[in-house]
N, CA, C and O atoms as a GROMACS GRO file, in nm:
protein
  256
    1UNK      N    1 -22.563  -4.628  -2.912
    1UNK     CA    2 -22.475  -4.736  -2.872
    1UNK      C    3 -22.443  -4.821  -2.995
    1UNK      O    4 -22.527  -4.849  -3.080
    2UNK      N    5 -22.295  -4.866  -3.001
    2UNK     CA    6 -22.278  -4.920  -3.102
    2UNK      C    7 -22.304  -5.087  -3.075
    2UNK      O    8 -22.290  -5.143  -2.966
    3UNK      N    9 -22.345  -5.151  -3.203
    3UNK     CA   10 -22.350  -5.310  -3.177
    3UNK      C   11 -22.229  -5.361  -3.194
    3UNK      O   12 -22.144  -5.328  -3.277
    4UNK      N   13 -22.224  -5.463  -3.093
    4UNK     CA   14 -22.094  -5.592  -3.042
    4UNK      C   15 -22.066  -5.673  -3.157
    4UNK      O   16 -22.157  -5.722  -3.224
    5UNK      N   17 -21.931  -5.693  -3.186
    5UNK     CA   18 -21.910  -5.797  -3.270
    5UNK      C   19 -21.869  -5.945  -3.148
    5UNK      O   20 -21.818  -5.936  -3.037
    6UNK      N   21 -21.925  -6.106  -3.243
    6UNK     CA   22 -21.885  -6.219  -3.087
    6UNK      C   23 -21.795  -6.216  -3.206
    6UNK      O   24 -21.814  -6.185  -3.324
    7UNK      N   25 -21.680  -6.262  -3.129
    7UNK     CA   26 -21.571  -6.324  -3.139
    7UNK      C   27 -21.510  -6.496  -3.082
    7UNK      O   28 -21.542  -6.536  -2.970
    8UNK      N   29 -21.463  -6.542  -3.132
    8UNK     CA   30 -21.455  -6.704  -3.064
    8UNK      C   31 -21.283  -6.666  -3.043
    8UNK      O   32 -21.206  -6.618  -3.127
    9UNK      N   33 -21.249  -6.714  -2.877
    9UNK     CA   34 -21.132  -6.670  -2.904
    9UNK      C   35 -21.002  -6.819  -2.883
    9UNK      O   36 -21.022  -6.926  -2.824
   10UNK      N   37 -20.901  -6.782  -2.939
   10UNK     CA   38 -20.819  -6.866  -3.008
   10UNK      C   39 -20.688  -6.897  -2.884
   10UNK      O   40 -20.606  -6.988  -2.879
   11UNK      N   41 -20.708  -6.796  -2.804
   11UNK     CA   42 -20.585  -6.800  -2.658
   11UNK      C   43 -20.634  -6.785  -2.551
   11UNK      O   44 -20.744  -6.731  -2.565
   12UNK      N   45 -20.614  -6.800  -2.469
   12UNK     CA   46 -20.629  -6.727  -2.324
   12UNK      C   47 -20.673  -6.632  -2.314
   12UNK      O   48 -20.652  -6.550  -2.404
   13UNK      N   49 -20.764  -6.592  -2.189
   13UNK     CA   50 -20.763  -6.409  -2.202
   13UNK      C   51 -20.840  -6.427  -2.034
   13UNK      O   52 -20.942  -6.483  -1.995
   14UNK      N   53 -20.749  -6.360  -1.978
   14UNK     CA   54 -20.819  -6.346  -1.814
   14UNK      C   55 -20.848  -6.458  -1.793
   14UNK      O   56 -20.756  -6.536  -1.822
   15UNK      N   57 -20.973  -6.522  -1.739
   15UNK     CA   58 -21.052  -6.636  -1.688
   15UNK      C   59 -21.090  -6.744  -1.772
   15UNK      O   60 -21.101  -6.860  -1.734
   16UNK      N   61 -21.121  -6.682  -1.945
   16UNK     CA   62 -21.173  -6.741  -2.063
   16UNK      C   63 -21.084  -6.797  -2.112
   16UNK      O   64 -20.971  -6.751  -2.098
   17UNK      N   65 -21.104  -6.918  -2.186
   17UNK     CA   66 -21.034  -7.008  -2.216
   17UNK      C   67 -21.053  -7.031  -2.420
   17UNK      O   68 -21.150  -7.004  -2.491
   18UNK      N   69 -20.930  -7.086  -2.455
   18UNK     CA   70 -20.992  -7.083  -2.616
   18UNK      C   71 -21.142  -7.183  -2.596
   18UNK      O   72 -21.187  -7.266  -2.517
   19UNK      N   73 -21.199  -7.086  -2.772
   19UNK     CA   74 -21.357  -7.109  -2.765
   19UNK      C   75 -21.414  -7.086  -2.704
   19UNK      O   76 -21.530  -7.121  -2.729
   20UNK      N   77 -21.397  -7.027  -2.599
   20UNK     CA   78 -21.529  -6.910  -2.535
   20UNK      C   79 -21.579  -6.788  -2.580
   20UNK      O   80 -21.490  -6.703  -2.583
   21UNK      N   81 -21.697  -6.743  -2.620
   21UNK     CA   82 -21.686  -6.634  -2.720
   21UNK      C   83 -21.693  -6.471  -2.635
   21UNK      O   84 -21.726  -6.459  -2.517
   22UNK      N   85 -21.666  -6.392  -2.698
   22UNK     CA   86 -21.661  -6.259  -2.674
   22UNK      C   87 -21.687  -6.169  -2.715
   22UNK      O   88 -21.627  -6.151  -2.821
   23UNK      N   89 -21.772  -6.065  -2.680
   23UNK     CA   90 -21.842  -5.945  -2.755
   23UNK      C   91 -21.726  -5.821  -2.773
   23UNK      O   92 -21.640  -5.826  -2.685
   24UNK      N   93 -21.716  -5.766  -2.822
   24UNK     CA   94 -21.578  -5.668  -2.864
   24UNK      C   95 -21.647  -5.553  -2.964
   24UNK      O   96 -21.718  -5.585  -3.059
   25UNK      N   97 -21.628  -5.461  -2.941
   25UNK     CA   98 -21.652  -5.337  -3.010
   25UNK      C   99 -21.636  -5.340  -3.155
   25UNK      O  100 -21.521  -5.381  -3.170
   26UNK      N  101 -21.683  -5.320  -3.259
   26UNK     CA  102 -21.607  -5.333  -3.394
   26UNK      C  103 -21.500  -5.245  -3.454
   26UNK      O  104 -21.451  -5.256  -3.566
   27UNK      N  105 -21.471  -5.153  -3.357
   27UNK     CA  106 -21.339  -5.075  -3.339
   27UNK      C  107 -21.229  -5.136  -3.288
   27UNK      O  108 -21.116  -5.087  -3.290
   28UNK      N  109 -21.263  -5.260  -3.235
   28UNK     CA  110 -21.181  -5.318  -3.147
   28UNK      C  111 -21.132  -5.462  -3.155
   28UNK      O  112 -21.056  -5.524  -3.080
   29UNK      N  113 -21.206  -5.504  -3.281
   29UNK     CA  114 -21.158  -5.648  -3.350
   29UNK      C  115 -21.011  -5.640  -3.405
   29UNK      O  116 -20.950  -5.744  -3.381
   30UNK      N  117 -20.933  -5.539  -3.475
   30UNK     CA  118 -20.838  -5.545  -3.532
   30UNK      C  119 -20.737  -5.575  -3.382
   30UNK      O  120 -20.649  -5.661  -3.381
   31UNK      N  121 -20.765  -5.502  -3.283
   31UNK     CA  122 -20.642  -5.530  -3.191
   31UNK      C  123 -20.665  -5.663  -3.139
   31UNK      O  124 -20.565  -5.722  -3.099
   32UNK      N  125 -20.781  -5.725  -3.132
   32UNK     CA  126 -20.767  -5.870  -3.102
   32UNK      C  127 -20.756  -6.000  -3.220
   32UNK      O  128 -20.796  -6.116  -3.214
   33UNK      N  129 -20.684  -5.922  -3.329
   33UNK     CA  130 -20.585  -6.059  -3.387
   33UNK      C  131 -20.511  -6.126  -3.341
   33UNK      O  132 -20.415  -6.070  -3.288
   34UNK      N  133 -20.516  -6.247  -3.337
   34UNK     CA  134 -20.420  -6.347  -3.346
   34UNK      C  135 -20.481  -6.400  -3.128
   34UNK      O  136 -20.434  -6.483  -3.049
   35UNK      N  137 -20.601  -6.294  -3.116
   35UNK     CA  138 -20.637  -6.405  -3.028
   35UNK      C  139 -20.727  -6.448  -3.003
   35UNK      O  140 -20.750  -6.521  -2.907
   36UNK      N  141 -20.824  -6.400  -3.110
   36UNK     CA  142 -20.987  -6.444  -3.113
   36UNK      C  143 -20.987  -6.427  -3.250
   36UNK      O  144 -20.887  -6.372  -3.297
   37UNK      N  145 -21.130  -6.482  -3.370
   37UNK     CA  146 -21.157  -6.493  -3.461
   37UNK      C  147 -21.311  -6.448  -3.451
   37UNK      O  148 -21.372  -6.418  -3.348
   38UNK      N  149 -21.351  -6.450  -3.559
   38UNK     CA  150 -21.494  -6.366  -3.602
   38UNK      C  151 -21.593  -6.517  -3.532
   38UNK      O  152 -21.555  -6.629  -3.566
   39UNK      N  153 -21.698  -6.505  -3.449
   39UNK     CA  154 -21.765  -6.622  -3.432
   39UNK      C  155 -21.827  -6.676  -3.556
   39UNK      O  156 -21.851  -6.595  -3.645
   40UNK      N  157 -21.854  -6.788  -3.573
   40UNK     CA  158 -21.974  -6.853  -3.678
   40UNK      C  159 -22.082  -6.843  -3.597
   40UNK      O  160 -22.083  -6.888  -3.482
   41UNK      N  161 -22.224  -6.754  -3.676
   41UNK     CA  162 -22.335  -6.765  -3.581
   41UNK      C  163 -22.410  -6.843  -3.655
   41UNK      O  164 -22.528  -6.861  -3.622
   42UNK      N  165 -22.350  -6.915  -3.786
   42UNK     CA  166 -22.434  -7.038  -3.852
   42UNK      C  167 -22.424  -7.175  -3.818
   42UNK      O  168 -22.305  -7.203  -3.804
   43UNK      N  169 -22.462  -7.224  -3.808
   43UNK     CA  170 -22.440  -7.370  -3.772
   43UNK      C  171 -22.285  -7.414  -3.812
   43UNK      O  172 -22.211  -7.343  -3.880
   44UNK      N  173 -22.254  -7.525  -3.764
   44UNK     CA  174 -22.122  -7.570  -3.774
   44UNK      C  175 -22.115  -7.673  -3.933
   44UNK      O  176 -22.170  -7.782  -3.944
   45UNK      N  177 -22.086  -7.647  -3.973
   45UNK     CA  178 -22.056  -7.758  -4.103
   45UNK      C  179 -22.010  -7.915  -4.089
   45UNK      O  180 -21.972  -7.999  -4.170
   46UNK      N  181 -22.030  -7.912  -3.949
   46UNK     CA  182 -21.934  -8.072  -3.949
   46UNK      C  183 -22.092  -8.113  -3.844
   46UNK      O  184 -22.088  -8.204  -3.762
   47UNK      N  185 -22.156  -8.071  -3.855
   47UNK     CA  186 -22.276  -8.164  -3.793
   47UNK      C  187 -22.364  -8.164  -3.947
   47UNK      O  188 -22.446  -8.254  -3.966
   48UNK      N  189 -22.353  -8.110  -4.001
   48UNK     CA  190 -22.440  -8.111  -4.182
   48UNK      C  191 -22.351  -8.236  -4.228
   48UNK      O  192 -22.420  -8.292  -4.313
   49UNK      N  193 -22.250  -8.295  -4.216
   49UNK     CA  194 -22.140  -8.396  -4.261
   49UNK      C  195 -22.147  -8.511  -4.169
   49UNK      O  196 -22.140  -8.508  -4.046
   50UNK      N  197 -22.162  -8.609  -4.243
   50UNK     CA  198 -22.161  -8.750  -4.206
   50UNK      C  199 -22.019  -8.775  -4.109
   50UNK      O  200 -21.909  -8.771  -4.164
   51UNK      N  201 -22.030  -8.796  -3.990
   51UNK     CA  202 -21.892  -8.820  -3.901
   51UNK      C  203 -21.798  -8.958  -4.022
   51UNK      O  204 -21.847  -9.054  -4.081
   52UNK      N  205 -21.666  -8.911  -4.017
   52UNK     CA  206 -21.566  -9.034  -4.071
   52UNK      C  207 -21.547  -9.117  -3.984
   52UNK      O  208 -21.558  -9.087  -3.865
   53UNK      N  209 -21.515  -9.237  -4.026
   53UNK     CA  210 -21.507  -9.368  -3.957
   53UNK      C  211 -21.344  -9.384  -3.980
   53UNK      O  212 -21.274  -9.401  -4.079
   54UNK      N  213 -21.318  -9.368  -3.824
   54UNK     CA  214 -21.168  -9.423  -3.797
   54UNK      C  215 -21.107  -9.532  -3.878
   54UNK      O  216 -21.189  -9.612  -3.923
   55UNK      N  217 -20.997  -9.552  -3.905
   55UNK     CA  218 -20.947  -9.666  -3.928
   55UNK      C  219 -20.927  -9.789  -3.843
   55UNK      O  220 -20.880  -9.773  -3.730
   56UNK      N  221 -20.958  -9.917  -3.886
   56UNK     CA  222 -20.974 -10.021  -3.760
   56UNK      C  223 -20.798 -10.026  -3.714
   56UNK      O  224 -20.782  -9.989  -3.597
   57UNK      N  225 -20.703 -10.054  -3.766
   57UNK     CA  226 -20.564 -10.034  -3.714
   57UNK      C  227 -20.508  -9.914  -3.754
   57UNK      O  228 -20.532  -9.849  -3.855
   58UNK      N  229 -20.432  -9.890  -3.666
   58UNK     CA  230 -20.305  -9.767  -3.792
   58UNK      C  231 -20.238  -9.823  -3.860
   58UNK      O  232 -20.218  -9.944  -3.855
   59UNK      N  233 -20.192  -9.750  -3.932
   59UNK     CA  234 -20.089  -9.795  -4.028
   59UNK      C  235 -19.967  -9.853  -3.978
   59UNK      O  236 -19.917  -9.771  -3.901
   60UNK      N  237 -19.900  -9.952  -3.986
   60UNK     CA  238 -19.777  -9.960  -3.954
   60UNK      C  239 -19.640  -9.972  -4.047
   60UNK      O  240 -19.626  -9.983  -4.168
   61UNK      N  241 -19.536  -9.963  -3.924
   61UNK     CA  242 -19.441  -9.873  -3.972
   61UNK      C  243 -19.363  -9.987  -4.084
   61UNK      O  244 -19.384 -10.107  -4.104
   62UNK      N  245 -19.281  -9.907  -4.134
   62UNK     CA  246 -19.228 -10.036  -4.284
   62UNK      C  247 -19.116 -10.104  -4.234
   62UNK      O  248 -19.043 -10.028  -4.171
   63UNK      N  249 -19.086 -10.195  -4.238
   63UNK     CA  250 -19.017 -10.305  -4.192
   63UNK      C  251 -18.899 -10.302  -4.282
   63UNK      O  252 -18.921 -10.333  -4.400
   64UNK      N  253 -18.736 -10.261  -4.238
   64UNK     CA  254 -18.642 -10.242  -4.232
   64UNK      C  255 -18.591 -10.352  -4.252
   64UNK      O  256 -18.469 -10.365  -4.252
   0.00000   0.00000   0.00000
């Protein structure tokens, strides 16, 4: 038996919604371009990163 590649996917698909992941054959990753991506099974890089602090106003617009 061959091993599953996860996939995180990027559209719709049946019931699954983007970011739900999916096991896919590794024969079978090329035909699901453009609607799933390779999963990260490493941690996420944005929890290792200090969250940014919003700006207290937006910017406003230039006065005409």
């Amino acid at each position: 038996m061959s091993d599953l590649v996860m996939m995180t996917l990027t559209f719709w698909h049946g019931s699954k919604v983007p970011g739900d992941t999916v096991e896919v054959r590794p024969e079978d990753v090329d035909s699901w371009k453009g609607y799933a991506v390779p999963a990260d099974t490493t941690a996420p890089a944005a929890e290792k990163t200090a969250p940014k602090q919003a700006a207290a106003e937006p910017p406003k617009a230039p006065v005409k």
